[in-house]
C-alpha positions, 0 to 999 in steps of 0.5 A: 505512462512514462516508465520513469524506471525503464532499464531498472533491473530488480530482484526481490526475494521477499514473502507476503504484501510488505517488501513485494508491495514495494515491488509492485510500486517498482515495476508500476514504474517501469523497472523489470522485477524478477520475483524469486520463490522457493520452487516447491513452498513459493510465497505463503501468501499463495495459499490465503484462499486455498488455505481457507485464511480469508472465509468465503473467498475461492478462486483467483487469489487476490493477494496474488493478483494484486502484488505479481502483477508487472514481475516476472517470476522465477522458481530458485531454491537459494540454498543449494551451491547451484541455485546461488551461482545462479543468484549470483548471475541475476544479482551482478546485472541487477541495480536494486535487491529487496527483501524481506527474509528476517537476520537468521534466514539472510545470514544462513544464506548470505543475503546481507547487504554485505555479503551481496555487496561483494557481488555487485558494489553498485547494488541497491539494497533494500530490506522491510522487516518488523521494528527496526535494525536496531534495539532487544526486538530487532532481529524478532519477526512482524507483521503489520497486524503486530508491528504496525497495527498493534505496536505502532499505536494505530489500533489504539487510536482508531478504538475507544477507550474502555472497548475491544481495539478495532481490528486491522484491515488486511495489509494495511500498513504493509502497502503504506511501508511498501511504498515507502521502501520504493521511494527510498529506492527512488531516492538511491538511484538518484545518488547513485547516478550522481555519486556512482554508489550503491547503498542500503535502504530500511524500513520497518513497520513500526517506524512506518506507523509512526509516520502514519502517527505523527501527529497525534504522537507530536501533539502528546509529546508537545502537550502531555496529553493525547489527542482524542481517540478515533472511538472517543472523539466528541461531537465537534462544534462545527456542524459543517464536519462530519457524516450526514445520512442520506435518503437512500441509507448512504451517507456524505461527508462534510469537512469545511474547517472554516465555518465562517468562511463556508456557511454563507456559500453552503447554505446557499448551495443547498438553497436554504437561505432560511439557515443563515437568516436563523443563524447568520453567523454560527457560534459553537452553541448553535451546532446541535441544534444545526447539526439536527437541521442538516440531518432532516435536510439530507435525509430528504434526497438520495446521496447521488442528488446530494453529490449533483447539488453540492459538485458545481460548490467549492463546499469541501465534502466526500461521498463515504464510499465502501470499495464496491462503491469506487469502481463507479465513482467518476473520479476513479475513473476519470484518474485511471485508479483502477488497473486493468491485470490481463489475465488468461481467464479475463480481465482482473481489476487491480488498484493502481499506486498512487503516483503517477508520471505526466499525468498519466496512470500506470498500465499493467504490461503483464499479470501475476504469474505462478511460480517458476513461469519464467525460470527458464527465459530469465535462466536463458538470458542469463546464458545458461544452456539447456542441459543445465536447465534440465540437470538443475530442473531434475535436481529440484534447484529450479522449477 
């Protein structure tokens, strides 16, 4: 993969799967991301399986696994005198910061765009939070389960009316948000390079869920009512939309919008000449009794038959796949959309981001570290000498 950011110098000082997911991104990139923990409390999100947070799990942590991989990480207390004029020194080299530490804390240490700004005027800077910079909720902490999920309207929409509301996938909308904070680095980088100045990106999750929303948000707005919720939706009157059930218990999905278009060519596909001469051109009442026809015919093959029938068609369809399913789906393959995270115990199978330089998949140049694993090569490169590594190490500034 082309590493479109090589050269690219990061530093991010952020906790949990929002603004280090955007770190992720960036280092998939190609830019050198230096990962900043507290060297005795790290990053909590080290302690979801230790912690018991995610029943059943044990061992490698998957979070960690996942959102370290391709940074280097270095143990700094920020807070003493030393640990900051060490901050400083990474910070002056670096072209982008992100964060995810909310007012109090950024102020307490002096991590406001402003304050680092006066260390390097050409930086970058990029901060994920909960609602927003602005408004009575703004300086208020968020997760994705609140700020995205909850407040951003999401929950809501993918319930039913009257039941309890869904619950949220684990950072669902932080990996959306993350990857929406990398591209807007993306984009202040391209400015800088043509007006030589830094700037300040922000993102919030609630803002976030309603990109992800905007739909169903413009559609209330311009009609004055909502659009059906994800538990309430109606049985449409194209059968040629939706889950059909498989012999083997595994379902297929079917989405042509354009019936007229498609039914000849499907029901040719699937050699049931026999469905057009019934219904040669398919009306909204005809659907259940379709929709019944389909579902005998489905249930007569396993989904893998179905798949070999219906991939040589220009039929619009999808397996409905669980994640232990995509490992082996040949376009995950094929695509390079799982990574390959080189660890000391084996190899690690991580999720690629999305977006991909000349037609190739990112790569995975190093795996997630522990905390502290490079203090003492980046405190090098940055022309500490030994004995202040070990007068700051004795001190509890490093690790």
């Amino acid at each position: 993969m082309a590493n479109v950011l090589d050269g690219v110098r990061v530093v991010e000082v952020a906790e949990w799967g929002f603004v280090p997911s955007a770190g992720t991104v960036l280092g998939d990139w190609g830019a050198e991301v230096v990962k900043i923990e507290h060297p005795k409390l790290g990053d909590p999100i080290r302690g979801l399986v230790t912690g018991g947070l995610i029943p059943g799990a044990s061992g490698r942590n998957f979070f960690v696994e996942h959102l370290g991989r391709n940074k280097r990480n270095l143990g700094l207390d920020l807070s003493h005198p030393d640990g900051r004029t060490i901050f400083e020194r990474l910070l002056a080299r670096a072209d982008v910061f992100i964060t995810s530490f909310l007012d109090d804390a950024r102020e307490r240490l002096r991590l406001t765009y402003a304050d680092l700004k006066q260390v390097n005027p050409r930086l970058i800077y990029a901060r994920g939070h909960g609602q927003g910079r602005r408004g009575p909720d703004a300086r208020r902490g968020g997760y994705d389960g609140v700020s995205f999920w909850a407040r951003g309207g999401i929950a809501d929409r993918l319930s039913g009316s009257g039941g309890p509301h869904v619950a949220q996938r684990p950072a669902f909308g932080d990996f959306i948000g993350g990857a929406c904070i990398a591209g807007g680095v993306a984009a202040a980088l391209y400015r800088r390079e043509k007006t030589g100045e830094g700037g300040e990106i922000d993102v919030s999750l609630l803002g976030t869920a309603m990109w992800v929303l905007s739909p169903d948000i413009t559609a209330a707005l311009l009609y004055g009512f909502m659009l059906p919720a994800s538990g309430d939706m109606p049985r449409g009157p194209n059968p040629l939309v939706g889950p059909y059930r498989c012999a083997d218990g595994k379902a297929i999905v079917l989405m042509m919008l354009q019936l007229g278009r498609f039914w000849p060519v499907f029901t040719a596909t699937i050699r049931r000449p026999d469905l057009v001469e019934r219904f040669p051109k398919p009306r909204a009442e005809d659907a259940d009794a379709i929709r019944a026809a389909l579902e005998e015919i489905f249930a007569t093959r396993t989904r893998a038959e179905w798949c070999d029938v219906l991939r040589p068609s220009e039929c619009i369809w999808g397996p409905l796949q669980s994640p232990l399913d995509l490992p082996d789906d040949p376009q995950v393959q094929a695509n390079g959309y799982l990574l390959e995270s080189p660890t000391a115990e084996g190899p690690v199978r991580v999720c690629a981001n999305p977006v991909q330089f000349d037609g190739e998949p990112p790569a995975v140049r190093h795996a997630a570290e522990e905390t502290g694993a490079e203090t003492e090569a980046i405190l090098q490169e940055l022309g500490c000498s030994w004995d202040d590594i070990g007068r700051w190490k004795d001190a509890g500034v490093i690790s």
